[in-house]
KOLDREN-201790 format. One record per residue (C-alpha): x, y, z; residue in one letter. Coordinates in steps of 0.001 Angstrom, whole numbers, plus 524288, in hexadecimal, padded with zeros to 5 digits. Layout:
# KOLDREN-201790
XYZa...
//
This chain:
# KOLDREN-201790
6ACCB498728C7F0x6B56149B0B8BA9Ex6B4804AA458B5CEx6B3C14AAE78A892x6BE9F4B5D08A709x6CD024B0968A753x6D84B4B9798AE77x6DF9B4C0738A440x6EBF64B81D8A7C9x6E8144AC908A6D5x6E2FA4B07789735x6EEB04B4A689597x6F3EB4A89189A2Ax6EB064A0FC8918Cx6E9BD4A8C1885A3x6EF3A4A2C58777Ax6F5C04ABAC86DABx6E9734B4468644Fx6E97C4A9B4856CCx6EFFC4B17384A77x6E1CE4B1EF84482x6DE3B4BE7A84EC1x6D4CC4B53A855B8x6D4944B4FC864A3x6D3174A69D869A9x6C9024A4FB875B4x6D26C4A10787E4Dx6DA444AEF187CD3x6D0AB4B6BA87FE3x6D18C4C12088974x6CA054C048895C6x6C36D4CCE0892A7x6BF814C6CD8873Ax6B3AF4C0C088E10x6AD774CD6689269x6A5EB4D4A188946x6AD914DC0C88057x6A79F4E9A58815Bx6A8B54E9F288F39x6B88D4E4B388CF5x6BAD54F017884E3x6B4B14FB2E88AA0x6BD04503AD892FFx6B77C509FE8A055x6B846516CD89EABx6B374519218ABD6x6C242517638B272x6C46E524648AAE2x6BCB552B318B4CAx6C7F552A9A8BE6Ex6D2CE530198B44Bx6D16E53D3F8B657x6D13D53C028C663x6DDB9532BC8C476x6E3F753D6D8BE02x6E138548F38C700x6E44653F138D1C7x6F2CE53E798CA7Dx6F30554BD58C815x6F23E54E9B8D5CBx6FC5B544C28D941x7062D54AB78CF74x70153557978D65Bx70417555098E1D2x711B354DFD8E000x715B355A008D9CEx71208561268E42Dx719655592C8EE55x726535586F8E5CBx725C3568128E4BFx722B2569CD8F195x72EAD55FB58F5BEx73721568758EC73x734735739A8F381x7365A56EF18FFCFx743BD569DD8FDBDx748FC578938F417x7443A57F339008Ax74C36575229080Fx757FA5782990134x75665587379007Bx754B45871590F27x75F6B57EBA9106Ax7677C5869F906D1x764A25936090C33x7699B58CB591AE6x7764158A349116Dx778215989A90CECx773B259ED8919C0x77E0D5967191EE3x7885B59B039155Cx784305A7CA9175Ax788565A83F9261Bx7947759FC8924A3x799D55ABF1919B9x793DB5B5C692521x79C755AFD492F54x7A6FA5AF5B9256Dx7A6665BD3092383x7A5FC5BEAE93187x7B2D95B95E93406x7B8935BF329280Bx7B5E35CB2392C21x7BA2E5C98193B0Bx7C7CB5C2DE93772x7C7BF5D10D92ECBx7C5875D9A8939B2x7D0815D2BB94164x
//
């Protein structure tokens, strides 16, 4: 069994150069030649149905990425403000003890 429409390859494959006179030869056809034209050139407006859902769908994925990289960046400035009060607190007792022996090498 033979279908009548030919894979777009292999009219590619078979397909002459258009004549200089504008007129298309049978042989270079395209393969959607064969259907009826109205139906060829009408567009299905239906799969615009789905547009708006595809772009809430993104807008929540852009959402919720946001979300995650803020919430990320939060975690890790609250990270280093723990870690950089640990640093000063720190500091803070190593001047204390300082002071401490300043003060008894003074009373001495």
């Amino acid at each position: 069994m033979q279908h009548d429409c030919v894979p777009f390859y292999d009219w590619l494959r078979n397909c002459k150069p258009r004549p200089l006179d504008g007129t298309l030869s049978s042989k270079c056809s395209p393969p959607s030649a064969k259907l009826n034209t109205s139906q060829a050139t009408m567009i299905n407006w239906k799969v615009l149905d789905n547009v708006p859902i595809l772009l809430y769908i993104l807008a929540l994925k852009t959402l919720i990425l946001c979300l995650g990289f803020a919430g990320v960046k939060i975690y890790q400035s609250k990270k280093a403000d723990a870690a950089l009060k640990l640093q000063q607190a720190e500091r803070k007792k190593l001047a204390q003890r300082t002071q401490e022996l300043v003060d008894n090498l003074k009373e001495d």
